[in-house]
N, C-alpha and C positions, 0 to 999 in steps of 0.2 A: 537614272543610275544611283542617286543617292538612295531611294527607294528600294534598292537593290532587285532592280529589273535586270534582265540579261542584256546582253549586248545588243542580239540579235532584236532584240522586240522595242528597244530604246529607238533603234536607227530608223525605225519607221516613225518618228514623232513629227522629224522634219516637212513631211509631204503634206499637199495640200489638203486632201480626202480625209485624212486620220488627225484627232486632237487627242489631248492628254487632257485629264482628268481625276484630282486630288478629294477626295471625301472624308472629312473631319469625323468620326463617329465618337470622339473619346466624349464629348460633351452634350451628346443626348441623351445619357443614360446616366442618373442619380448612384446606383449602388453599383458596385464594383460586381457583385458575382452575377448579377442580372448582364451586364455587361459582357463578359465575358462570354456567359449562357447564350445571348443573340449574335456576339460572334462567331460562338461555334458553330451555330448552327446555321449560319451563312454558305459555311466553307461547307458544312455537311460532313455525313462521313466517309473519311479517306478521299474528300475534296470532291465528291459527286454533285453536288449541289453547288462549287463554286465552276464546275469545269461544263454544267449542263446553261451555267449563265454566259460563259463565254459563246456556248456555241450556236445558242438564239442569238446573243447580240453581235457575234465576229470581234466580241474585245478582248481583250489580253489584263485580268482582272486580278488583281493583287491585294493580302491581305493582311497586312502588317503593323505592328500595334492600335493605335489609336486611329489610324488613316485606313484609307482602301484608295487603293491609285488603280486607276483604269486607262487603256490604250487603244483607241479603234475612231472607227467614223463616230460624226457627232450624235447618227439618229440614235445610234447603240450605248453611248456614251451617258445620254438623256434615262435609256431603260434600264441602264446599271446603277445611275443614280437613284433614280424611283424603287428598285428592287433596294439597296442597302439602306435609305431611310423607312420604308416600311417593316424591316426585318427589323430595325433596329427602335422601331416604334410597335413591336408586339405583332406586326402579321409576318406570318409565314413565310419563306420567299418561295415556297412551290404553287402558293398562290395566283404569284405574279409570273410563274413558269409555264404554268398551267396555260393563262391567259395568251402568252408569247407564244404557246406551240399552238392557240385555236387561230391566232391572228395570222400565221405563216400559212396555218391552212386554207383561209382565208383570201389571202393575198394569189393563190392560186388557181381562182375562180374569175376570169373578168366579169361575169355576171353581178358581182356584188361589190364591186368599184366603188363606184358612187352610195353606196346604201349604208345603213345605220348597221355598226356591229357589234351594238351593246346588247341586244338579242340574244348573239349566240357564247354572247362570254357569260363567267360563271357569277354568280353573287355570291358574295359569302357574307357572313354577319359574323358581328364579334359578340360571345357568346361570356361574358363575366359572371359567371356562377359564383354566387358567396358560399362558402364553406362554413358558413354560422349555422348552429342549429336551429329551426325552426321549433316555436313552443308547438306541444301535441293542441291545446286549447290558445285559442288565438278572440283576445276581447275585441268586440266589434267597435268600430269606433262611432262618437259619438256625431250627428251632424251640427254643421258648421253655423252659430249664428253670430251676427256681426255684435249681440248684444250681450254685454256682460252678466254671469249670473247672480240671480239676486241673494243678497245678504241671511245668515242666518240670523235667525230670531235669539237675541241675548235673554241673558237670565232676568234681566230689568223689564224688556217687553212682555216675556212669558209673565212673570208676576202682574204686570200691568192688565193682560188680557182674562187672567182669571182673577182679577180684583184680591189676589195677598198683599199686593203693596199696600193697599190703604189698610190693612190691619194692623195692631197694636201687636207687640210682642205677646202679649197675654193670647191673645186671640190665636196669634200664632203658634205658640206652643201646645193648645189644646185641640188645632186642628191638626197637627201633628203626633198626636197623642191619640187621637179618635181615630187614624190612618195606621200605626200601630196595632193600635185593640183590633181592628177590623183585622188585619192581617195576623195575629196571632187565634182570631179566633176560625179563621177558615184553615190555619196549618192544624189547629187541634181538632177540627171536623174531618179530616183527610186522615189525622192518625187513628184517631176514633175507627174509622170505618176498615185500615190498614188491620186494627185489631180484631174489628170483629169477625172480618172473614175468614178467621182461623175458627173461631166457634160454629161455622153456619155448614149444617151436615152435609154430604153428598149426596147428591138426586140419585136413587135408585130404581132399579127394572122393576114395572108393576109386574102384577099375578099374569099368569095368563088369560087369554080373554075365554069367555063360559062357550064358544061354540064348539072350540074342541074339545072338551070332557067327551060332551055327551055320544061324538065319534068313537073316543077311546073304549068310552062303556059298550058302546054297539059292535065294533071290532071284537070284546071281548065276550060279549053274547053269541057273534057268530063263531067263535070257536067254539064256545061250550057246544052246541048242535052240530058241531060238524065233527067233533070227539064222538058224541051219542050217537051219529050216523055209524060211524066208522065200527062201534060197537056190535051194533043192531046187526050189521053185515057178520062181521066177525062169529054171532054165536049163530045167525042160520046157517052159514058156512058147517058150521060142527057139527048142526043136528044134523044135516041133509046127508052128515059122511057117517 
């Protein structure tokens, strides 16, 4: 009654078959709107989801701030509880719906009494998808050795290994100086050559090669004789008329 159950569904607390059952939910959930959120969606909407849990289990199922009070036999009592700690720990309660209407079907088979019914019930997985973007290019990682890597070589050992530490300043300076010269004189070879490919003429089409003339001259022989034919016809024609 405090819970504000009706009257009618209270009076059934006292009998042997039916117990009562209080479910704390305000302190399994950290943030208030997440909270909220699994308790809506308990009751479902316009309460289809809390009045399809009554009618699997036969409880009389109540959903009031921070608590959820339930009313019926103890087996029912057991699967209201597992339904609101699950919903209320991120799974779905049509999950656990789902599962309650294969098990009734179930239950109306004596063939399968005694047999295993995790079989015909459903698996679900929980499915945390990150919402972070994924780089396009993704660096491959490196394999794992138990051994640390080795040391870079300092500016003391490099000197060491090409024998400048044991030179003199003097020595120093003029190998420095020699590195220098070397390198301003390959920049002034590179410009050199920058310049002169502006003076260096373009390659042009030779002549034509000597077999065709003598074609061309022959094409032009055989006109000339085929004018002179053309002629020849021409003035018999006129005497003959």
């Amino acid at each position: 009654m405090s819970l504000r159950m009706t009257l009618a569904t209270s009076l059934h607390a006292p009998q042997d078959e039916i117990g009562c059952d209080i479910i704390k939910i305000g302190n399994l959930v950290s943030k208030k709107d997440k909270f909220v959120k699994r308790r809506q969606r308990l009751i479902g909407p316009n309460g289809a989801t809390l009045k399809s849990i009554e009618l699997l289990t036969d409880c009389y199922v109540l959903v009031q701030g921070n608590t959820v009070a339930a009313l019926g036999p103890y087996k029912g009592l057991q699967q209201v509880r597992d339904i609101v700690l699950d919903t209320m720990n991120n799974v779905h309660p049509i999950y656990n719906i789902k599962a309650l209407m294969i098990k009734r079907e179930l239950m109306k088979d004596p063939k399968l009494a005694n047999e295993d019914w995790s079989r015909f019930l459903p698996k679900f997985k929980n499915k945390n998808i990150s919402k972070r973007k994924q780089p396009k290019v993704k660096k491959p990682k490196k394999e794992y050795t138990p051994f640390p890597p080795s040391q870079p070589e300092s500016k003391i050992d490099k000197q060491l290994a090409s024998g400048e530490y044991f030179l003199s300043k003097e020595q120093k300076q003029a190998r420095k100086q020699q590195e220098r010269n070397a390198k301003q004189s390959e920049a002034a070879k590179k410009q050199e050559e920058r310049r002169n490919q502006d003076f260096i003429p373009p390659t042009e089409d030779g002549p034509s090669t000597s077999r065709k003339r003598p074609a061309d001259e022959d094409s032009k022989k055989l006109d000339v004789k085929a004018l002179k034919a053309k002629v020849a016809k021409a003035n018999k024609k006129m005497k003959t008329s």
